[in-house]
N, C-alpha and C positions, 0 to 999 in steps of 0.2 A: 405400893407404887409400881412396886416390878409386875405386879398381877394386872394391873391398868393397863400398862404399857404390850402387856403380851395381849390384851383384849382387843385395844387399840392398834396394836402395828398391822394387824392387815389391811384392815381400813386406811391405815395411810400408806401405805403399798398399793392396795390397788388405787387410790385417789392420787396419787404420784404417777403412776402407771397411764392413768385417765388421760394427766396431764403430759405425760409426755406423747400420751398416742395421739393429742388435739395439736399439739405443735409439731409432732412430726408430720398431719394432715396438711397443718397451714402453711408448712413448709415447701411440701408437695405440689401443693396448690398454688402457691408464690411462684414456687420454680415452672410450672406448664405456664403461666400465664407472662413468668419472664421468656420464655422459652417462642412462645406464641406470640411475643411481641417483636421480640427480634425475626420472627423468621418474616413476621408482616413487611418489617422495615427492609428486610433483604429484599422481600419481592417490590418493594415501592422500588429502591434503588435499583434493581433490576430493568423495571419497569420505566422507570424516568433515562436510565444508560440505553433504553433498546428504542424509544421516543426519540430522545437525542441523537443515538443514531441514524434511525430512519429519518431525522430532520435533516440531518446533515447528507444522507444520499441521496436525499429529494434536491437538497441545493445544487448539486452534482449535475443531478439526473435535468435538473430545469436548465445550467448553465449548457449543457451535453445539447439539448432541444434546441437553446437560440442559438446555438456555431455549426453546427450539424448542415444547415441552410446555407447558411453563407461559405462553412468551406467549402461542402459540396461548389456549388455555385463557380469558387473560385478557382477548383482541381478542373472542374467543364470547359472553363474559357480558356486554363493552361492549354487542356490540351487541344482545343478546338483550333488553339493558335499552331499548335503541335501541327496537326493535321495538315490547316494549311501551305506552311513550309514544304511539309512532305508530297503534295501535293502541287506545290509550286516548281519544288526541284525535281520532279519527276517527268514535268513538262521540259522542262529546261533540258533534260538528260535527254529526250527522246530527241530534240532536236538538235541538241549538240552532237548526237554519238557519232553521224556522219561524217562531219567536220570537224572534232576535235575529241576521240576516246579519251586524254587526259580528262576534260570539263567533264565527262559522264563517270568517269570514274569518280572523281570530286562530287557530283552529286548523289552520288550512288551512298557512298561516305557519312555525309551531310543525312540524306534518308535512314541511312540504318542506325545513324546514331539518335536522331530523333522520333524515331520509332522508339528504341530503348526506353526512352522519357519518358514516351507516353502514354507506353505500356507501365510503368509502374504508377503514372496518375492514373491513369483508369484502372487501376489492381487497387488504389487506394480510395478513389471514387465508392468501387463496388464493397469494399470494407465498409465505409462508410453509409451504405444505404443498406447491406445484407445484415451487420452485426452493431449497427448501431453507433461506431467507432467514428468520435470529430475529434477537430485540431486539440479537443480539452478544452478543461476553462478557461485554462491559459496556455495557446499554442507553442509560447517561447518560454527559454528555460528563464529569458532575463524577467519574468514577467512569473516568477512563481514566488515571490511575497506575497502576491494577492492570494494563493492559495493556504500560504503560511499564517497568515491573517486570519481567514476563516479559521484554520482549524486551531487556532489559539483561541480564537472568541469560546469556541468549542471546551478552551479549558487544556491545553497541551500547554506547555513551556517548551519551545523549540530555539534551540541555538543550531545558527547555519555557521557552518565554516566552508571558505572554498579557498583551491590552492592551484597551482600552476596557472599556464597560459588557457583562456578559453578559447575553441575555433569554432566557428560557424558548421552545425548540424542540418544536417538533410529534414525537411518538416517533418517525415516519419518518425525518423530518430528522436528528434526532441518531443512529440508527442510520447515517444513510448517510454521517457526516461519522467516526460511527467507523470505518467499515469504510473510509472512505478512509486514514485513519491508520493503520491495519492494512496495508493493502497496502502502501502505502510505505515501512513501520520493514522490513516483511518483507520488501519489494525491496530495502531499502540489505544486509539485512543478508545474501541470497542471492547479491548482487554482491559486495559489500566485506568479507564477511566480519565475526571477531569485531576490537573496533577500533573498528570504523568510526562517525563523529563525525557523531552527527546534530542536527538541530537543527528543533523544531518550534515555532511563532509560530500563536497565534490572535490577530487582530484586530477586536476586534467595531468593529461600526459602531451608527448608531440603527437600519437596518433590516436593515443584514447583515452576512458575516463573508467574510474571505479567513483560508484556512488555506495554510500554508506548511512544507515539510516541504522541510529543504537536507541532503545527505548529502555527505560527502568520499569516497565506496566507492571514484572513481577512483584516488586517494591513498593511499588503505588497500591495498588491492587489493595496487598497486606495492611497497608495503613489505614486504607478507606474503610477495611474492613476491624478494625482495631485489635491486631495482631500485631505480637512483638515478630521483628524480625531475626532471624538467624543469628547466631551468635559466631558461627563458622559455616563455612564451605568443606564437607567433605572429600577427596580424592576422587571417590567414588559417583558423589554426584557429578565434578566437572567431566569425567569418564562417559558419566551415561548421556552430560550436553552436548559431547563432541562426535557422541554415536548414532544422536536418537533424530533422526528424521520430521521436520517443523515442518506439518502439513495445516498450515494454520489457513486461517481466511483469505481465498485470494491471490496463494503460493504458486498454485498454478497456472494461473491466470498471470501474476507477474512475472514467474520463468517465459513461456512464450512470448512475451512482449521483448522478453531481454534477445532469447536466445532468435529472434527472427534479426537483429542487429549484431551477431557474432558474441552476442554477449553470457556469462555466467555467473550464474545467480546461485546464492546460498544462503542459506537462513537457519542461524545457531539460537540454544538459549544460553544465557548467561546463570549459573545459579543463583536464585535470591535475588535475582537483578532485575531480570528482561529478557529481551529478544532485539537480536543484531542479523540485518539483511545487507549483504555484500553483493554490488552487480558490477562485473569487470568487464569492459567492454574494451578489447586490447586494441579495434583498429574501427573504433568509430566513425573517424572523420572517413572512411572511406566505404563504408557501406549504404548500399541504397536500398535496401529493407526489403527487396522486391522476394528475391530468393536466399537471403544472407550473400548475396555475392559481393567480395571483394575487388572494389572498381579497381585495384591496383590491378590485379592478373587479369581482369578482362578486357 
């Protein structure tokens, strides 16, 4: 028996050997083809996030095409009215000046400050015809659910809060506080995907507003991707959130919008969470977007 068995064991050695080098093969084999399927399905989902994207900036881009016309249209007749005035009181002053310098002073007044006006419509005119720049999809701030709408259809969960008194904004203003809104719901939603938990706060003050838009996209992101999430935050990571510079989609494009209205914009990440976009606008109600000037001191 023991002589058998010493005849036979290499034989079953190497046919054990066979067998494990044919399952380590199919194993191999299993793994590229799991490996090849997931990276397929990354790029599908990639591919369906950058579709949906570009769907969503074309709504944009079409809503941008029909207001573009009629604001224009409507900043032309402001100031054509502008004009006229200016051109009314300037008659009036030349006749008056003989008879009454009070009256030409008074229109002299009248002109220079209607001038002002019409110089920042026609600065917002040529905006709008050189860089493409309308009232938005939606001009007024009361009137941005309809953009909350969209980009929910889009797949965001958005909760609005808003706090204090609201005041009535200069068209520019409210334009550029939409379009910051805009860019943000649009970046949570080109990072994070459909999901992704945003959260937008207007705060008014007596002369200004901080807007705050917090997204979870880093949270979301991991989930869609079926990754466990963090178990902790280290020291070290909220250190390098608080140092590291969000040059994300857009950031710069939403800084100038902010900072032509006195405004300051910042954009942190949260670890394992997201990205939070802060814009303080300390004396809103009194800028007219022309040169950031403060109607108070002029």
């Amino acid at each position: 028996m023991i002589a058998w068995m010493l005849e036979v064991a290499p034989d079953l050695v190497l046919g054990a050997t066979a067998v494990a080098a044919v399952l380590l093969v199919l194993v191999f084999v299993l793994l590229i083809a799991w490996v090849r399927a997931r990276s397929r399905a990354a790029h599908r989902d990639r591919d369906r996030a950058a579709a949906e994207q570009a769907r969503v900036e074309a709504e944009f881009a079409a809503a941008d095409q029909r207001n573009r016309l009629r604001i224009i249209r409507e900043l032309h007749e402001v100031a054509a009215h502008s004009l006229s005035v200016v051109i009314s009181q300037a008659d009036g002053a030349r006749y008056a000046a003989e008879r009454d310098p009070s009256a030409a002073a008074r229109s002299a007044a009248v002109i220079a400050e209607t001038t002002r006006s019409t110089l920042a419509d026609l600065r917002r005119i040529m905006s709008l015809v050189g860089e493409g720049e309308s009232g938005s999809v939606a001009p007024r701030l009361d009137t941005t659910h309809e953009l909350f709408d969209i980009m929910r259809d889009q797949g965001l969960v958005i909760t609005v809060e808003e706090f204090g008194t609201a005041f009535d904004l200069k068209p520019g203003a409210e334009i550029a506080v939409y379009r910051i809104v805009q860019e943000a719901l649009a970046n949570a939603l080109a990072f994070g995907g459909r999901g992704t938990e945003v959260r937008v706060t207007l705060t008014w003050s007596g002369e200004g507003l901080q807007l705050r838009v917090e997204d979870d996209g880093i949270r979301a992101r991991a989930r869609a991707a079926g990754e466990d999430e963090p178990d902790r935050v280290t020291i070290a990571d909220d250190i390098a959130a608080l140092t590291a510079t969000v040059t994300g989609r857009g950031i710069a494009e939403m800084r100038a919008r902010a900072e032509l209205y006195g405004g300051i914009l910042s954009a942190t990440t949260q670890p394992a969470v997201g990205f939070t976009l802060s814009v303080v606008f300390p004396s809103l109600r009194h800028h007219n977007g022309v040169h950031g000037v403060d109607l108070r001191r002029s």
